[in-house]
C-alpha positions as CSV (number, residue, x, y, z in Angstrom):
1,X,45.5,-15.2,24.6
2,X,46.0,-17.1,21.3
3,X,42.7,-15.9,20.0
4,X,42.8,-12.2,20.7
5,X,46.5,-12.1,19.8
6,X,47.1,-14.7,16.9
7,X,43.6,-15.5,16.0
8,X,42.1,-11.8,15.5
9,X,45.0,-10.7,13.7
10,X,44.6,-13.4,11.2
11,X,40.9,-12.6,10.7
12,X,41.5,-9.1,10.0
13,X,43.9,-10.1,7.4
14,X,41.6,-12.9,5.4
15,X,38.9,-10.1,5.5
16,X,40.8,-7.1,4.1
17,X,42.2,-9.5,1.2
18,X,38.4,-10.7,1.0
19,X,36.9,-13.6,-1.8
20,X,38.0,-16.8,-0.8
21,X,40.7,-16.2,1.9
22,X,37.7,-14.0,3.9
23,X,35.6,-17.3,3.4
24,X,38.0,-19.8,4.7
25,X,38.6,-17.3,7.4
26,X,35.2,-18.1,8.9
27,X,36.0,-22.0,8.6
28,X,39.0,-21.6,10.6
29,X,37.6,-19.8,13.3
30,X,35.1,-23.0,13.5
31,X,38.2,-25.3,13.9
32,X,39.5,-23.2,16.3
33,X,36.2,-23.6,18.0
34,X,36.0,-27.0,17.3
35,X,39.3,-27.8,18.7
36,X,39.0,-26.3,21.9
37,X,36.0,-27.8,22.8
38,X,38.1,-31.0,21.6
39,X,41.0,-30.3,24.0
40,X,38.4,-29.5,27.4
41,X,37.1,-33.0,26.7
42,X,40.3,-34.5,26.5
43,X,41.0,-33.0,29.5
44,X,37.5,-34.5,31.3
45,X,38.2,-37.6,31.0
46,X,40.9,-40.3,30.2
47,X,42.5,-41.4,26.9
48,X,39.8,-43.3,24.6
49,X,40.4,-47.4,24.4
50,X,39.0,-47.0,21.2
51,X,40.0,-44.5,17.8
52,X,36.0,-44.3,17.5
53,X,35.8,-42.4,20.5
54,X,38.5,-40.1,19.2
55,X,37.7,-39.9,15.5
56,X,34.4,-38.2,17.5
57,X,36.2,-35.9,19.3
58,X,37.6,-34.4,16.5
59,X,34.5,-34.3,14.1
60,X,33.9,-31.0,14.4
61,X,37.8,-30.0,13.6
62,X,37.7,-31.9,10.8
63,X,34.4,-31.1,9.4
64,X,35.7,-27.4,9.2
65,X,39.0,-27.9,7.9
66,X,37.6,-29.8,5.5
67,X,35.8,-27.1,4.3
68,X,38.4,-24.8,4.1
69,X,40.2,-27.1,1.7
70,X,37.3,-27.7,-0.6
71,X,37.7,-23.4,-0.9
72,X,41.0,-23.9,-1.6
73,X,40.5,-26.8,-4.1
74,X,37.5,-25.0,-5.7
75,X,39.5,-21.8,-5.9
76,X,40.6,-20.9,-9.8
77,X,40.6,-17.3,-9.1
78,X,43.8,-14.6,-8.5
79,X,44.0,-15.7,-4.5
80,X,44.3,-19.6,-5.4
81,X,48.3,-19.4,-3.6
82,X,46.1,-17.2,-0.7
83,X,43.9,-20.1,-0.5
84,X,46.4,-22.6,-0.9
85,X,48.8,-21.4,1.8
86,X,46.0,-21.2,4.3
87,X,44.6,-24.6,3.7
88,X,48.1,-26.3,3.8
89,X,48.5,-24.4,6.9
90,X,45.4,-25.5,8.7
91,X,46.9,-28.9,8.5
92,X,48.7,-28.0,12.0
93,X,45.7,-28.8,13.6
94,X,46.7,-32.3,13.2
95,X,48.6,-31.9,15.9
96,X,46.3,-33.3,18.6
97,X,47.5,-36.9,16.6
98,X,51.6,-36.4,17.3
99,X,53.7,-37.4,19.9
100,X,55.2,-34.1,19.3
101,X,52.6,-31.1,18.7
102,X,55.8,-28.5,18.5
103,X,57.2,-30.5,15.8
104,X,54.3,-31.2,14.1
105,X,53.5,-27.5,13.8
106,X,56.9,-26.2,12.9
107,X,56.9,-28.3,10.0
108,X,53.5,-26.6,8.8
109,X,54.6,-23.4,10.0
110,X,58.3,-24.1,7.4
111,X,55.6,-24.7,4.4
112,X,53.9,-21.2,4.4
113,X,57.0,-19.3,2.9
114,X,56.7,-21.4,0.1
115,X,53.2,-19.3,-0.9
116,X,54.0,-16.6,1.3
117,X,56.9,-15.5,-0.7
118,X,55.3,-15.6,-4.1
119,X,51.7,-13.6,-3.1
120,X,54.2,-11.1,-1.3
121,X,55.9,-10.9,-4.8
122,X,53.1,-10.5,-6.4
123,X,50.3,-8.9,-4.9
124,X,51.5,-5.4,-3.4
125,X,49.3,-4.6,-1.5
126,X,50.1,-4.5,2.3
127,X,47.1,-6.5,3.0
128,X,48.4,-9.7,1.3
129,X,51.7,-9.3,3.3
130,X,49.7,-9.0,6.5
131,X,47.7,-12.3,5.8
132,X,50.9,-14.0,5.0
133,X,53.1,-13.0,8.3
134,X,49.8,-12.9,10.6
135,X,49.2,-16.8,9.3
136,X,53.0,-17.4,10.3
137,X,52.3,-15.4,14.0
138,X,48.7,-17.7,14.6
139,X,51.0,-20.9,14.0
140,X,53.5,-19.6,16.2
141,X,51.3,-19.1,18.9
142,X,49.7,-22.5,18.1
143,X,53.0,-24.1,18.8
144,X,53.9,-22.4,21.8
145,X,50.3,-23.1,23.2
146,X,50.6,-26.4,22.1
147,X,54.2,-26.9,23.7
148,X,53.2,-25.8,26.8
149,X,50.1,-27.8,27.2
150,X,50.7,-30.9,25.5
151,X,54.7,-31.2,24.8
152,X,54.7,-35.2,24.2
153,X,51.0,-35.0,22.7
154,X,47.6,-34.7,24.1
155,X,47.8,-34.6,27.9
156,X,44.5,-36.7,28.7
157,X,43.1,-37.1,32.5
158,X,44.6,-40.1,33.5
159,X,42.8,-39.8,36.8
160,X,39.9,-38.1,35.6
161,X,39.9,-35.5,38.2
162,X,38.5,-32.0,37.5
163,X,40.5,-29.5,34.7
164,X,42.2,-27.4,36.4
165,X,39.8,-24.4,36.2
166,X,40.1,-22.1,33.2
167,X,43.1,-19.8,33.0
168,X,44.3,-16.6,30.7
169,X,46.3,-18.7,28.2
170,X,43.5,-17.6,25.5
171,X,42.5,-14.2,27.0
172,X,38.6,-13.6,26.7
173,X,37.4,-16.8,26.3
174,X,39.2,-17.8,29.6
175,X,40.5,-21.2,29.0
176,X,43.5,-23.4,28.5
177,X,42.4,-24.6,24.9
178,X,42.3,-22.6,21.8
């Protein structure tokens, strides 16, 4: 449900503004990737004794945020606020490290106005307005998803016994995690 009705939305945005924004676009549909293939290990097996184990789990997150900043950091063009709102906002995938996810996203989720105001100012074009609320909408969804999944932080298998088996929380791809 988060991808097909927060994640698609966003990714019609980036690609109608285009350049940079349509670039990272593709980077965050990694991490979304990434982090649900994160989150069905997570809930496999049992909280790591070590941050090794953990740091691995999230390689693959990271790697693609990553890149989505260096677009953002390379970025001297017209959409560097674009690119600068959606790399600040990425950051809520650091979620999976707080003791409260909600939180954590809310507070990314209260940075995008600070961009989103100005690129609404100045770019007219209802394209730039639709990046700017969709981004707003796929946090939203991030924090209710994460809320209801993991409200005091990652909910590892204690007793290691089987996920529950996939649900509609993500629509099409038919699992729990985004």
């Amino acid at each position: 449900k988060l991808v097909q009705d927060r994640l698609v939305p966003f990714l019609e945005a980036v690609n109608a503004v285009g350049g940079e924004v349509q670039r990272q676009g593709a980077y965050v549909t990694q991490a979304f990737g990434a982090q649900r293939e994160m989150l069905a290990a997570v809930a496999d097996r049992a909280r790591p004794d070590g941050e090794a184990e953990f740091v691995a789990l999230l390689e693959g997150t990271t790697e693609a945020l990553a890149c989505v900043d260096q677009i953002n950091e390379e970025n001297r063009g017209p959409l560097r606020k674009h690119t600068a709102m959606v790399a600040g906002a990425m950051t809520a995938f650091g979620w999976v490290t707080s003791p409260d996810p909600r939180q954590y996203i809310g507070d990314m989720l209260n940075a995008v106005p600070v961009y989103g105001r100005q690129i609404v100012d100045e770019f007219r074009g209802e394209e730039h307005a639709a990046l700017v609320n969709s981004l707003k909408l796929l946090l939203r969804g991030l924090q209710e998803y994460a809320a209801a999944y993991h409200p005091q932080g990652l909910a590892w298998n204690a007793r290691h016994e089987p996920p529950t088996p996939p649900g509609a929380a993500l629509g099409a791809a038919g699992s729990s995690t985004p």
